[in-house]
N, C-alpha and C positions, 0 to 999 in steps of 0.2 A: 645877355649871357644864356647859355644853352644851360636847362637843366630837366631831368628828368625827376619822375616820383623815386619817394628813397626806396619802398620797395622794390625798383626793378633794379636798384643798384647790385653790385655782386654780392650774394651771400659772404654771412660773415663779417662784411668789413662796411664802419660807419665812418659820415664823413662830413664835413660843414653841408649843412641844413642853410635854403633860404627861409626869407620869413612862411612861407607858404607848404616850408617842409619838405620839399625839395632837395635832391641832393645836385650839384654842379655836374654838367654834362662831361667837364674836363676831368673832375674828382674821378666819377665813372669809367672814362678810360685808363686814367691813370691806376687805378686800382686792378681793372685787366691787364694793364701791359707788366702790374708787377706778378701775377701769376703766371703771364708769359715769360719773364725771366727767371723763375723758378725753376723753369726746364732747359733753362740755357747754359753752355759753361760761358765764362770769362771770354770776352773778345768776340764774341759773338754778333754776328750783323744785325742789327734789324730793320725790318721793313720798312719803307720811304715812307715819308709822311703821305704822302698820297693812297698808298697803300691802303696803312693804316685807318685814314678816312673815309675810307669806302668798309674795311674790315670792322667797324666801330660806330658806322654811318653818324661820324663825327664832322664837324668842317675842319680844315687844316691849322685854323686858329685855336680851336679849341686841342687837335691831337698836341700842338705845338706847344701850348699851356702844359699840359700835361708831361711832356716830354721834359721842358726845363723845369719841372720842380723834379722830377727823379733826376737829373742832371744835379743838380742843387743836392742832393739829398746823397749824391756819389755813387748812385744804383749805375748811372748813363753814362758813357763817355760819348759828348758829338766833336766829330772832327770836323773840321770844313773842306769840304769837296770830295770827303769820301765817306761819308754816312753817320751811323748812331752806334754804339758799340756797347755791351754788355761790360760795366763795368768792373774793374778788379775789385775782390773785398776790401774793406777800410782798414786800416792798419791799427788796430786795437793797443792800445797803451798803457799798462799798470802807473799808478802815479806814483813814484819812491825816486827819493836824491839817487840818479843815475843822469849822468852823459846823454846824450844825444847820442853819441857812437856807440855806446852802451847797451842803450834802449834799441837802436836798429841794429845792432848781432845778435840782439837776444833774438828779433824776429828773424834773422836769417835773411837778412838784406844786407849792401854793401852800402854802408855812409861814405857820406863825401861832403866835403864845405868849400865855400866859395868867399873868401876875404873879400867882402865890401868897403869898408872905410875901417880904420884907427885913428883916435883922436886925442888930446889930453882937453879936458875942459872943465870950467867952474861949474859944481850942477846948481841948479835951482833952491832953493830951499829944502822941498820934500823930500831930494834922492839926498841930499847933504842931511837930511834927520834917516833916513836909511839905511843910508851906509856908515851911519856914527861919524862925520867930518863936521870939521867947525868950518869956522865963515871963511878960511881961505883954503882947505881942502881942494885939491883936485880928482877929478874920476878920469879915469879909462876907462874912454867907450870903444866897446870893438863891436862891427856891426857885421853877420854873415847870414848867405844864403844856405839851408841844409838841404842835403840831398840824400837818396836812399834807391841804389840801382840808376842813377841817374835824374831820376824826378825830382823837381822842385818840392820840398814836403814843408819848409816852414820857414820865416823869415824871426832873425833873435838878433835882438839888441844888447847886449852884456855888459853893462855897467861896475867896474870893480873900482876900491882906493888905489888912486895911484901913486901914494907913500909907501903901502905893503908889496905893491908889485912894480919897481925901477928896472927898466930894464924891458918890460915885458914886450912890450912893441915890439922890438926888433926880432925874436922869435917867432912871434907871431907867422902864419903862412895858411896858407891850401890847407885844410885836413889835418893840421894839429891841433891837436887835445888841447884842452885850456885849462881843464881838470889835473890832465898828468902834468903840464908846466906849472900850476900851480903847486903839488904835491911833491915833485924832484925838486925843483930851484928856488921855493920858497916855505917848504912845509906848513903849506895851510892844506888843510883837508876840509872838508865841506862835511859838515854832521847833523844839520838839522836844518830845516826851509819851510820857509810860507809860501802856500802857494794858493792862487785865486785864476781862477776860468769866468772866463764872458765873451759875449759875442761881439765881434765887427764887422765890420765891411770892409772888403779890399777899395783902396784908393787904386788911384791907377798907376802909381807906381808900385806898390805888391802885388797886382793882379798881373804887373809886365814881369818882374821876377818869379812870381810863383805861376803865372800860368796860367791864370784864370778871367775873369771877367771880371772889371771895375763892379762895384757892387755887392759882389758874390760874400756868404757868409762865411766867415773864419772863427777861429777858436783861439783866443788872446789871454795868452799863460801869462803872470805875473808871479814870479819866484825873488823872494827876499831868501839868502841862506846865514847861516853862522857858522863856526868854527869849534874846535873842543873849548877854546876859552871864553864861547859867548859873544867872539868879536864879528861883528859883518863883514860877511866876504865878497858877496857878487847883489845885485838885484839887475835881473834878468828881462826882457818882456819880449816874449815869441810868440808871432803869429804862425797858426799853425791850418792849413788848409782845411776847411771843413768839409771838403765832398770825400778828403783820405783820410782822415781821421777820426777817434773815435779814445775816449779814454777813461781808464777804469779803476776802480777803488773797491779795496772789502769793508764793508761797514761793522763793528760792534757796536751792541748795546750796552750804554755805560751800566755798571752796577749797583 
């Protein structure tokens, strides 16, 4: 592995050290090409990897390294057969019991959903202590693609009782609300949710629906909610792409 002394890395910025103290030859350009982007707008082209290798007096291995972890990171878009591209910002996310449709008008993007499956089925144990059902409980699972201006942005599995909501399947479509059909035709409203964040990997079949590369890191929302009565309404699990996302919370200090 190519690596240079950390002092000649770029001012400012520290990075994995070998045992010898070292910084990685790939760390080093990857730390310049993100001061290169600093002066870029969005969509912006960048130079060919070969370029770059002679610009960096990198080998193409090593520029390449570098390139897919800012890819990974959502700074990069690479297309194939037409270059490396200045990527759009991340779509930043308050965490609070809101919609999916919600959440992207607030940003000023247009949502869109994509009906993958509907099913009735017995759950497991866990999601049957989740959703409050006894041993012969059934769930509705509805599974969709989200989108936002067209892009694939996250992949949600919605698990609800399917004693509280008879009927619901057949409404179900394209880009309706699950929230508003819960709220008109069955008056359950959604008032309070557990929510947990961690990381996965796209299998290959999320990285075929969301766009990305088997492998790649994503961000895996787990949402239990309740109702004003206490009673469980949905437990959710949305993989959410992690090179466009990004998502945020205000902390207090308890007193």
């Amino acid at each position: 592995m190519d690596v240079i002394d950390a002092e000649d890395a770029t001012a400012g910025h520290t990075g994995p050290l070998d045992a010898a103290g070292r910084v990685p030859k790939y760390y080093a350009v990857k730390v310049a090409l993100l001061e290169l982007l600093t002066g870029l707008p969005q969509g912006s082209p960048l130079p060919t990897e070969r370029e770059l290798s002679t610009r960096y007096a990198a080998s193409r291995t090593t520029v390449r390294q570098a390139l897919h972890e800012l890819e990974v990171e959502g700074r990069l878009r690479r297309v194939q057969g037409s270059g490396t591209f200045v990527a759009r910002p991340k779509i930043e996310q308050s965490l609070s019991l809101t919609s999916y449709t919600e959440d992207m008008r607030a940003q000023g993007l247009r949502p869109a959903s994509r009906l993958l499956s509907v099913e009735t089925m017995l759950p497991d144990p866990s999601l049957a202590e989740a959703l409050g059902l006894g041993t012969r409980g059934k769930v509705l699972r509805v599974r969709r693609l989200r989108l936002a201006d067209g892009e694939p942005m996250a992949l949600e599995t919605l698990h609800l009782p399917a004693r509280r909501v008879p009927g619901l399947q057949r409404a179900l479509a394209d880009d309706v609300s699950v929230y508003r059909l819960l709220d008109e035709r069955y008056g359950i409203r959604p008032v309070e949710a557990e929510e947990t964040i961690e990381t996965s990997f796209a299998t290959p079949q999320e990285a075929a629906l969301l766009g990305t590369d088997v492998g790649t890191p994503h961000l895996l929302l787990r949402r239990r909610t309740w109702d004003e009565a206490g009673e469980p309404v949905e437990l959710v699990l949305s993989i959410y792409r992690g090179d466009r996302y990004r998502f945020v919370t205000r902390l207090r200090r308890p007193s």
